[in-house]
N, C-alpha and C positions, 0 to 999 in steps of 0.2 A: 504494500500500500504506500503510495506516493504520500510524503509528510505535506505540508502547507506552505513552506518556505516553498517546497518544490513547485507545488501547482502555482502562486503566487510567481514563481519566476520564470515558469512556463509560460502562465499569462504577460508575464511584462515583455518575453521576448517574443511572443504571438502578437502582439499592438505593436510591437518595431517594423513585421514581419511587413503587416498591414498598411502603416504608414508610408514604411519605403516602396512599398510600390507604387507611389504618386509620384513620385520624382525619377527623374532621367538616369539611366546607368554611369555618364557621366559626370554627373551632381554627388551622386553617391563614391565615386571614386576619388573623385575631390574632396570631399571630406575628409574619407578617412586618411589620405597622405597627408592634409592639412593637420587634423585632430593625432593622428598617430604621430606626428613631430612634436608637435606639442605635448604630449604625453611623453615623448622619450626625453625633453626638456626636464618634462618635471622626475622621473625617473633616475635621470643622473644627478638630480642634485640633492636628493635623497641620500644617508648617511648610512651604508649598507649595516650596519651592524644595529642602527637605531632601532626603537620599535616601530614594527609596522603600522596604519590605521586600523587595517585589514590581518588576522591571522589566514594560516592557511590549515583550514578546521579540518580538512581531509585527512590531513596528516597526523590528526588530535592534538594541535596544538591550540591554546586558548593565544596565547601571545605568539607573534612570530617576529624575528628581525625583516627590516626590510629586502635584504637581498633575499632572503625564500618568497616572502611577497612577491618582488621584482620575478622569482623563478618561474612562479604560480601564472603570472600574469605570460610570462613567455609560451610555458605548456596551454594557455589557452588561445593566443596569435597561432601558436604551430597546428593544434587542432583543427581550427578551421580555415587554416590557408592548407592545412590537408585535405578537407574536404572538398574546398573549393576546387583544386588542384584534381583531384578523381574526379569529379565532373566534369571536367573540363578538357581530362585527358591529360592534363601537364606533369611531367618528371614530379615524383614523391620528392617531400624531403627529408632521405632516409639514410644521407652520406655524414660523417660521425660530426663535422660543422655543425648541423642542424639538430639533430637526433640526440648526440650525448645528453647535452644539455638536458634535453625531455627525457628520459629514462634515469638520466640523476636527481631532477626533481620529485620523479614518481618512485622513485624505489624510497626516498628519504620516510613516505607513509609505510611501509613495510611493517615495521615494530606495530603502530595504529592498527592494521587491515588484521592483522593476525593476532589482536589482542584480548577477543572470547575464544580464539582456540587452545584447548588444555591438552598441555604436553609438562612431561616430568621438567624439572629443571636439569638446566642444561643440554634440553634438546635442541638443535638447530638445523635451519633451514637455508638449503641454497637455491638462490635463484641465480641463474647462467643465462643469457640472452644472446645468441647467436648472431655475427656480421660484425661489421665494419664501425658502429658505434654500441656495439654489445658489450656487455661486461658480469660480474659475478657480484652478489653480494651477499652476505652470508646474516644472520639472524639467530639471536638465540635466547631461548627461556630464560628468563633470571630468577629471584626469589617472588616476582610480585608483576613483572611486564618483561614482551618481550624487547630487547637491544641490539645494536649492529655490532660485528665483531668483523 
């Protein structure tokens, strides 16, 4: 069952979905090179270690510094310029440039994602990801949550 945050943000991006289809494909392209500079403005001058406004709750953190913010916000640009990119037919971006990055973000939830699964302590988990921006990370039960090791 979908929580409420979720539908409430299903809905917000179903009235965007709605909206931009009144305006030109070229309007809409201009914006976001416009808004997306501007954004990378306010981005760098952000104090990577500070606190973020924004945690990144996926990963169960109540507080997050801003550069995992900053990371958070990259896996969701890569997300859908991947999507757009399969529709479109154009080259993935799955060369280690593009990709590390998104699989270092996403593994940092790992301890989070596996945190109602009961395993003795000291049991651990590896995850291995195949290719050119693949890599291993390992996980393991401690007295009370699981850790990266």
């Amino acid at each position: 069952m979908k929580s409420i945050k979720t539908l409430h943000l299903n809905d917000l991006n179903a009235s965007w979905v709605v909206a931009y289809q009144r305006i030109s494909p070229n309007v809409l392209i201009q914006q976001l090179e416009e808004s997306g500079k501007e954004y990378h403005r306010h981005l760098s001058q952000l104090d990577p270690n500070a606190k973020a406004t924004f945690s990144v709750a996926w990963a169960g953190e109540q507080e997050s510094p801003n550069w995992f913010h900053i990371a958070r916000e990259y896996t969701e640009k890569w997300h859908h310029q991947m999507q757009i990119r399969e529709a479109v037919g154009a080259s993935l971006l799955l060369s280690n440039e593009w990709y590390e990055p998104v699989l270092e973000t996403f593994m940092r939830a790992l301890p989070h994602a596996y945190r109602n699964v009961d395993a003795p302590i000291g049991a651990s988990v590896e995850i291995k990801i195949q290719g050119e921006a693949g890599g291993v990370w390992w996980i393991r039960k401690g007295n009370e949550k699981w850790f990266f090791f």
